[in-house]
N, C-alpha and C positions, 0 to 999 in steps of 0.2 A: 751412364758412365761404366765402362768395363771395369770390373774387380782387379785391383792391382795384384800380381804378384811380389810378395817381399823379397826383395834379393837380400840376402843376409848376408852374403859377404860385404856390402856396401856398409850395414850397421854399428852406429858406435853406441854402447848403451854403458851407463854408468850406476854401479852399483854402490850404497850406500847403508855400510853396517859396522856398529860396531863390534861384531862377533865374527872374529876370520875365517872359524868353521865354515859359516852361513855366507861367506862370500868365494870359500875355494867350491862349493857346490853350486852356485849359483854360477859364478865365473865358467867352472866345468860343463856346466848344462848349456849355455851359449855360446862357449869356443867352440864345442860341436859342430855347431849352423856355419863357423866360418865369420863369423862375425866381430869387429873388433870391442873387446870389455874393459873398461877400466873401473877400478873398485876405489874408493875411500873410507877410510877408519871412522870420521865424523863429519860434521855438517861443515864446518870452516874450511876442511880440504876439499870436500864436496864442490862449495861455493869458486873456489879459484880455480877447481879443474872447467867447471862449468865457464867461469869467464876464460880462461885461455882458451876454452874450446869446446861449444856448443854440442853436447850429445844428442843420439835420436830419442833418446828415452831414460827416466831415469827408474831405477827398485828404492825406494828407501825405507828404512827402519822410521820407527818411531821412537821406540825407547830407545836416546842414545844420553849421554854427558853431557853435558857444558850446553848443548844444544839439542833439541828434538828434532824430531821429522818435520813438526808442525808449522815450527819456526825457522825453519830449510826452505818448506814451501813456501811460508810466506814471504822470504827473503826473494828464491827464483820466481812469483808469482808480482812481485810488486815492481820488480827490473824487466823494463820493454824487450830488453836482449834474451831475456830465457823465460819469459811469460808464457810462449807457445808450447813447449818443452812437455809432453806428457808425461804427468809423473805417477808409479804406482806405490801404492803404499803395502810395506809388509812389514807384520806386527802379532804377536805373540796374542794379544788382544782379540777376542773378540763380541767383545761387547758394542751393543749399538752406537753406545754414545762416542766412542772411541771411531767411529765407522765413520756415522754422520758430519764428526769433525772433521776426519781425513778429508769428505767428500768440500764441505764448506772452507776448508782452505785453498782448495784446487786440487784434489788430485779425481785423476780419471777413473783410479781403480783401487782398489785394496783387494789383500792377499792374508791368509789368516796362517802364521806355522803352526803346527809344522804345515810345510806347503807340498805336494805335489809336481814333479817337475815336468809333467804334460798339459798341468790345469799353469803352472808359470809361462810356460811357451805357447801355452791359447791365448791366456789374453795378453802378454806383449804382443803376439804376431797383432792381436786384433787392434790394438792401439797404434801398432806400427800402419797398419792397412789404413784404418782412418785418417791418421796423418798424412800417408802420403795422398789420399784423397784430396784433403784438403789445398795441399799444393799441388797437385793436376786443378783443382776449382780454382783456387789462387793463378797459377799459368792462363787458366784460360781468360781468367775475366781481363790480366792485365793484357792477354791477347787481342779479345773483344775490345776494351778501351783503344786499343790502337786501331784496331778497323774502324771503330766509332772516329776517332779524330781525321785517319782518313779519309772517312767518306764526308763526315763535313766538310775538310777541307776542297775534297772535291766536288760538292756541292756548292761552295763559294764560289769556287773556280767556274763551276758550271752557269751558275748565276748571272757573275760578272758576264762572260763571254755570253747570252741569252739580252743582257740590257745594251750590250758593245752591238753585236746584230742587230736586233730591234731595234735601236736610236738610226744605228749608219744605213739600216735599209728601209725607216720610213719615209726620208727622202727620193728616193729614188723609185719606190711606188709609189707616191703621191704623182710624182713627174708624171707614170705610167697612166693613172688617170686620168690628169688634166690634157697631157698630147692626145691621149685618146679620145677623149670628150670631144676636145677642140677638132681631132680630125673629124668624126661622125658626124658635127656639127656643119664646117665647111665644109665637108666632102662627101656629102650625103647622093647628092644629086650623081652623082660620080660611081656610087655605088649600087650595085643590086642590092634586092630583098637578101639571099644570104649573104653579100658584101656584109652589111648592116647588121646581118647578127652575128656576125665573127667581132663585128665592133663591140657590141652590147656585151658578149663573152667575154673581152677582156677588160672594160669597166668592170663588169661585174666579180671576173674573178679576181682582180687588182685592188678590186673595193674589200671583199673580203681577207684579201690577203693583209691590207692595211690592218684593217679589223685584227684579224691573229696578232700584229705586231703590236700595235697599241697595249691588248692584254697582256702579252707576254711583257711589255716594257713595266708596266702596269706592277705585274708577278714579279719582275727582279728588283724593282725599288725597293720592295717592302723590305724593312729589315736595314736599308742602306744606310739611311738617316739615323742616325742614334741621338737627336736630339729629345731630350725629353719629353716626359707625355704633359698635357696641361688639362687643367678642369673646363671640361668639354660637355657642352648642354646637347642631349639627344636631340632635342627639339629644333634645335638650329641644325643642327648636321641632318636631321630627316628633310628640313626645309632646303637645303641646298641641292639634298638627292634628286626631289620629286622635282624641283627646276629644274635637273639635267633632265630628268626623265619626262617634261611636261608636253614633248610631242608623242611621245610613246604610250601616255596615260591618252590624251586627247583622241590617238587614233583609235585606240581599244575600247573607249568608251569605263576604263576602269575606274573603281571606285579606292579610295585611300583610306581606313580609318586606324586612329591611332588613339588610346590613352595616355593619363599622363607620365612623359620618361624621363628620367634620370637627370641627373648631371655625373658624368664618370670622369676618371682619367683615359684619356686617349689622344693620340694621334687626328687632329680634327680633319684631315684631306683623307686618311687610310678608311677612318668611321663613313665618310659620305661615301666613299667607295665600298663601303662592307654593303650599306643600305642599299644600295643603286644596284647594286649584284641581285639583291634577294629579291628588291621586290620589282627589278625587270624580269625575273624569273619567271617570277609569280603571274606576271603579266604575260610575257610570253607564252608558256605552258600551259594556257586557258584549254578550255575543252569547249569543243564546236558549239556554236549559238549558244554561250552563256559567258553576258559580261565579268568580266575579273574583278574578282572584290579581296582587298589586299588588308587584314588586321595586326594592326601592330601591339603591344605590350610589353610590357615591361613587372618584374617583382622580384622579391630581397633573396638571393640564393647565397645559401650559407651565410659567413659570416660577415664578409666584404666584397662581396660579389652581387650585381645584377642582373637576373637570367632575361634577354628581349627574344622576344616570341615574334615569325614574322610569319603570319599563317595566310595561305589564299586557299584556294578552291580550284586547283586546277585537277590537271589531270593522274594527276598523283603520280610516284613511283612502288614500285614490286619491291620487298624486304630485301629480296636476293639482288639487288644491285646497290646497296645501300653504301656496301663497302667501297665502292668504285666512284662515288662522287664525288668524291670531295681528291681524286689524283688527276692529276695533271692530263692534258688532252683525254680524257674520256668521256666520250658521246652516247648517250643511255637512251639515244630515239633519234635514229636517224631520218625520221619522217621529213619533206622538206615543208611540212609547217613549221618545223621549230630547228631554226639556222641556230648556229654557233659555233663555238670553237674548241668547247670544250678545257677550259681555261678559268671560267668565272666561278665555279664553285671552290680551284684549289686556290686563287685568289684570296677568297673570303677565308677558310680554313687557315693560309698563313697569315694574314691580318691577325685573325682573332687570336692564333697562338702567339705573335708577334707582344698582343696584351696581355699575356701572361690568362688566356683563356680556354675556352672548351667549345664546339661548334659540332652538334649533330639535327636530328631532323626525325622527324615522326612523319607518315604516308600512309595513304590507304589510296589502291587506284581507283580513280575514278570520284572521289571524293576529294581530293586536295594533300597538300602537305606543309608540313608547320617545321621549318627551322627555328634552333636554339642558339643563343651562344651566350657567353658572359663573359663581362668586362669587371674590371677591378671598381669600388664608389670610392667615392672620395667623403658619402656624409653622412658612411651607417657606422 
């Protein structure tokens, strides 16, 4: 952040003494700068200038009458209207105990008479500077908060319209499909060898493209639903994954094992969808001639949290792409052993935030990789 310049003609500063000497010299030293001063004799008038009208700063005495400095402060320090209000303290005083009070009632600074009128205009300017510091930090964050609202919003937006596409255009590629299927099938004999593989190419890339749309539909539900989470047994929701995924294990030859997990809150369709991500993953990303073996666990993270471990053996990923798996369409091997859409990892990531939790991954290549995440318990 650039060092402010004080403009002092903008400044209103309020000086509080009960010695008029010490306020026509003080008042003198700051009409200099151009700045606007207003003086009070004691704390009480003090008090109402400050309510009719907020100064940038205020000088006060200590030793006054009826009221101190001390009990000035505490009055402006204890009203939300002039809490902010930097106030310095100046005092015939200079003893520590006298200092340390200033300091434990609120004030920013203390000033010792007789005073100096270049060491009084160093540190008002320096308090002035901070202050306005504080409200350029003040401007910006209520700035940021607005960017932040916007972009969620337009994330919503984005969302919606992502689940509105994906629903209205899986029908109309499944159609592409099936006509296609059916032509190749009936109309085979009608066709050449490359007739037949223009056909194959649009099953195939209509197949995938369904594939895209299914995840992406997949990606914009999560978060839709705001029905409640309910006590959900890992064990059932891992058993409902590995049936989706029970030609996918059978064709791989993989192996599944799991300890014993949890019962958490969750979403029980979003949880079978988290598992079904990882450990087709894991299945997937095998590395040449060596069957997939998929470990599950589960143990107590932190207070009310459980951390589940979904570790395989594939082919691992490089540290330097670490950042990039878990965003949306990004594809970290484009080999064509390993199809996808780049979709399944930011899936799992919003799920698991969705739970009010955390999802990263530990890798080594060529030795396998071990995803994390945690869910809230229900019975620690």
């Amino acid at each position: 952040m650039p060092k402010p310049e004080i403009n002092w003609s903008k400044t209103d500063i309020l000086i509080v003494d009960d010695t008029p000497d010490n306020l026509r010299i003080l008042s003198a030293v700051l009409e200099k700068k151009g700045g606007a001063v207003r003086k009070a004799l004691n704390g009480i008038v003090a008090l109402k200038s400050c309510d009719k009208q907020l100064p940038d700063l205020i000088l006060l005495d200590i030793r006054m009458p009826d009221m101190d400095g001390y009990e000035v402060c505490r009055c402006l320090k204890s009203n939300p209207k002039t809490a902010e209000i930097p106030i310095i303290f100046i005092s015939v005083s200079d003893s520590t105990f006298d200092k340390v009070q200033a300091f434990q009632e609120g004030g920013a600074d203390y000033i010792t008479k007789p005073f100096q009128s270049e060491e009084v205009m160093a540190r008002i300017a320096y308090q002035l500077m901070i202050q306005q510091q504080q409200q350029q930090l003040a401007a910006q964050n209520t700035q940021l908060q607005q960017l932040n609202s916007e972009l969620k919003r337009s994330n919503e937006d984005l969302e919606s319209f992502a689940y509105v596409a994906a629903h209205d255009l899986t029908s109309p590629i499944q159609t592409i499909v099936s006509t296609a299927d059916l032509a190749a099938y009936h109309y085979q004999h009608c066709l050449e060898s490359k007739g037949q593989k223009y056909m194959e190419n649009i099953i195939e890339s209509a197949l995938r493209m369904k594939q895209m749309m299914d995840s992406l539909l997949d990606y914009s539900k999560v978060g839709m639903n705001n029905s409640s989470f309910k006590l959900t047994p890992c064990e059932t929701t891992l058993k409902a994954a590995l049936a989706n995924l029970q030609e996918q294990i059978a064709i791989s030859g993989a192996t599944i094992n799991h300890s014993e997990l949890p019962t958490v809150m969750a979403d029980s369709p979003q949880l079978i969808c988290l598992f079904q991500n990882l450990i087709s993953n894991g299945i997937k990303f095998c590395q040449p001639e060596i069957l997939p073996v998929i470990n599950i666990s589960a143990r107590v993270f932190q207070e009310n949290h459980w951390e589940i471990r979904v570790q395989d053996n594939g082919i691992g990923i490089a540290p330097e792409h670490f950042h990039r798996l878990f965003q949306m369409f990004q594809r970290l091997n484009t080999n064509h052993r390993y199809p996808g859409n780049g979709i399944g990892m930011a899936l799992c990531k919003k799920i698991v935030e969705r739970h009010g939790g955390q999802i990263w991954l530990e890798s080594e290549v060529g030795v396998g990789t071990s995803f994390y995440f945690t869910l809230p318990s229900c019975e620690l």
